[in-house]
FINU-968618 format. One line per 10 residues: number of its first residue (from 1); their letters; for each residue z, y, x of N, C-alpha, C. Coordinates in steps of 0.05 Angstrom, whole numbers, plus 32768, in hexadecimal, padded with zeros to 4 digits. Atoms other than C-alpha are relative to their C-alpha. Example, Ala and Ser with C-alpha at 12.3 -4.5 7.8 and 13.67 -1.06 7.14 Angstrom:
REM FINU-968618
1 = AS = 8000,7FE8,8012,809C,7FA6,80F6,8000,8018,8012 | 7FFF,7FE8,7FF0,808F,7FEB,8111,800E,8016,7FF1
This chain:
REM FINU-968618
1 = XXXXXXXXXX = 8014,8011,7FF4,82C0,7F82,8273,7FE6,8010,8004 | 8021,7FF4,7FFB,827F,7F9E,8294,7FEA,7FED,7FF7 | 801F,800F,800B,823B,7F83,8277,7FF0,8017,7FFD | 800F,7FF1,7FFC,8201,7F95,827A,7FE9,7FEB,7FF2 | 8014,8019,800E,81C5,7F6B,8243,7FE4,7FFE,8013 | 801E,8007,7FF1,8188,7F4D,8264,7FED,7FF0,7FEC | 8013,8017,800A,8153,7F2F,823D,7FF6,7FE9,8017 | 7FFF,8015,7FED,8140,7EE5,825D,7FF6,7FEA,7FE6 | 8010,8013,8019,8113,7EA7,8244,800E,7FE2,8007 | 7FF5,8028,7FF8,8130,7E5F,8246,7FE3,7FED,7FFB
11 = XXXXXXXXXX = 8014,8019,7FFD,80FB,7E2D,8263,8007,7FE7,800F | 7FFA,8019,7FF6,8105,7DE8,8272,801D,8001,8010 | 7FD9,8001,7FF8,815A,7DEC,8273,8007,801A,8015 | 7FFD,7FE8,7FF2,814F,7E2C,829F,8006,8017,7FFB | 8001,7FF0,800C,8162,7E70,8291,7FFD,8015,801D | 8000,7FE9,7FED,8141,7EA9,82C4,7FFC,8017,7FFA | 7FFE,7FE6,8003,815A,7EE9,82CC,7FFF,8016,8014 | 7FF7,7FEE,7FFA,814D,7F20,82ED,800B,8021,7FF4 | 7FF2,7FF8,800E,8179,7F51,82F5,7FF5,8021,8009 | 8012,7FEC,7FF3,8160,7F99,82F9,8006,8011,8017
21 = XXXXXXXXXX = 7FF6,7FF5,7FE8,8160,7FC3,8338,8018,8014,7FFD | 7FF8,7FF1,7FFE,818C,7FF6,8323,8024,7FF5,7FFB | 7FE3,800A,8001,81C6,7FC7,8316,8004,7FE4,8016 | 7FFB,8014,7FE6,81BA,7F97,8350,801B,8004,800D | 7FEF,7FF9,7FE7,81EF,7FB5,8380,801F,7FF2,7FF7 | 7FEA,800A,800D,8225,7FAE,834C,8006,7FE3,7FF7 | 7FFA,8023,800B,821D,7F6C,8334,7FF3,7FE4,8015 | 8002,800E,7FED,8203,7F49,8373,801C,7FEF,8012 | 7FEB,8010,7FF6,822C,7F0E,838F,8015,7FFB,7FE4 | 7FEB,8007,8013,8256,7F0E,834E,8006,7FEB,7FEE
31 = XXXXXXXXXX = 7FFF,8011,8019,8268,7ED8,831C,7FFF,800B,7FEA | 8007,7FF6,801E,8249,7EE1,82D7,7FFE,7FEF,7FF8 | 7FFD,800D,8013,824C,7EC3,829F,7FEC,8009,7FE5 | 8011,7FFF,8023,8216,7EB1,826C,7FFD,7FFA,7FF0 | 8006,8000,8016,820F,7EB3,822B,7FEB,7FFF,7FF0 | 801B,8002,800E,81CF,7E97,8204,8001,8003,7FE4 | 8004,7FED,8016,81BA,7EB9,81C7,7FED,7FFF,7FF9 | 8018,7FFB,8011,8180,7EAE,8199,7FFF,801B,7FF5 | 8004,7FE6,800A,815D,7EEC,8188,7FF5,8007,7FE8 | 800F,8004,8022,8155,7EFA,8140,7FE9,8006,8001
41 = XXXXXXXXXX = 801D,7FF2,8010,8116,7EFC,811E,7FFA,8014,7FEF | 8003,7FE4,8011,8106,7F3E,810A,8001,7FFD,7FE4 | 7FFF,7FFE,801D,8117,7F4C,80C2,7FEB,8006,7FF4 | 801C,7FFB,800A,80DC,7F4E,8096,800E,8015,7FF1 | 8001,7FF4,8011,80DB,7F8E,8072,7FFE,7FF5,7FD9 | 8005,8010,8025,80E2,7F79,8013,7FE3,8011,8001 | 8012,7FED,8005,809F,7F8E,8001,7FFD,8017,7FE8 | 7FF2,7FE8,800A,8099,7FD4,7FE5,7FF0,8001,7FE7 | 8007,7FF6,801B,808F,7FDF,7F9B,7FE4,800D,7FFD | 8016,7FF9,8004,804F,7FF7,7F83,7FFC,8019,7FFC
51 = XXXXXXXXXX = 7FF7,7FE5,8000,806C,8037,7F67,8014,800F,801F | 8004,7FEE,7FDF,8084,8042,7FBA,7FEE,8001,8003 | 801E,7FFF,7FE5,8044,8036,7FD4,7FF1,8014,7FEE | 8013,7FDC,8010,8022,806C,7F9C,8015,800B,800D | 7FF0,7FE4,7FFF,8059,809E,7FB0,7FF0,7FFE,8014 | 8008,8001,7FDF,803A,8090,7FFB,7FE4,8019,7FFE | 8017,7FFC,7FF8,7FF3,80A9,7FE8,7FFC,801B,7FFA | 800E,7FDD,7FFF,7FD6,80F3,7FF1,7FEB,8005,8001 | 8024,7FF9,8002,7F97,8111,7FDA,8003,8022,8004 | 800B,7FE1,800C,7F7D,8158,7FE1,7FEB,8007,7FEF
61 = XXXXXXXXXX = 8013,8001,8012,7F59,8178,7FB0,7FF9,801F,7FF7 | 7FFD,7FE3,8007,7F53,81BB,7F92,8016,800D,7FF5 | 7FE3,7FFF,8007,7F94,81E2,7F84,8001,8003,7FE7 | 7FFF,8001,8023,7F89,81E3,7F33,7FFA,7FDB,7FFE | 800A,8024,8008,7F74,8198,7F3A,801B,7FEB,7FF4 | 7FF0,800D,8018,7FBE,8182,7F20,7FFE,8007,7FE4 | 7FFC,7FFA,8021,7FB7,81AD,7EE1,7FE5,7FFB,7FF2 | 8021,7FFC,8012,7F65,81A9,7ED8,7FFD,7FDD,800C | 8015,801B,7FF7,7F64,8157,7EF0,7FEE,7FF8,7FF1 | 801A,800A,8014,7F42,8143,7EB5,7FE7,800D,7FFE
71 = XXXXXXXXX = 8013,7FF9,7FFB,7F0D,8176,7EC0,7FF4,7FF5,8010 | 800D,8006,7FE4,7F03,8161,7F01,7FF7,7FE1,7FF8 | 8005,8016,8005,7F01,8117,7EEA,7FDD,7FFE,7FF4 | 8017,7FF3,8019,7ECB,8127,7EB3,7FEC,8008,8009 | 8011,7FED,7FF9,7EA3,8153,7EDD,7FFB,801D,7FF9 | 7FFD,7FE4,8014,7EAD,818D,7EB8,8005,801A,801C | 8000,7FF4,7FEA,7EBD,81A9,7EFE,7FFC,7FFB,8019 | 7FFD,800D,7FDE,7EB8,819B,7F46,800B,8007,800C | 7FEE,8002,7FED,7EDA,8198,7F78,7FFB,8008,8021
């Protein structure tokens, strides 16, 4: 079977479609057959853990600033 999907809005018992130019030639004059189809509602993403959303975040800082943070916290150094 040839097909080819078109998106199309149903208003008042109507359904209009066009069909795009590049497949006019082929499917002009033909009997088709349609099929109406509700289009899902996008899946909501579960929301993401607290410990994902820290892995997400990136700071720069000074390259001893993992082993000296508490300095840096403190003031003991800057940054």
């Amino acid at each position: 079977m040839n097909a080819i999907e078109l998106n199309a809005v149903a208003h008042d018992g109507q359904v209009s479609v066009t069909i795009p130019e590049r497949y006019r030639d082929a499917w002009n004059e033909r009997s088709v057959r349609v099929i109406l189809m509700m289009d899902e509602e996008p899946s909501k993403q579960p929301p993401q853990s607290l410990l994902t959303r820290l892995k997400q975040i990136k700071i720069t800082g000074p390259e001893d600033f993992s082993a000296e943070h508490d300095a840096y916290l403190s003031g003991e150094k800057d940054a």
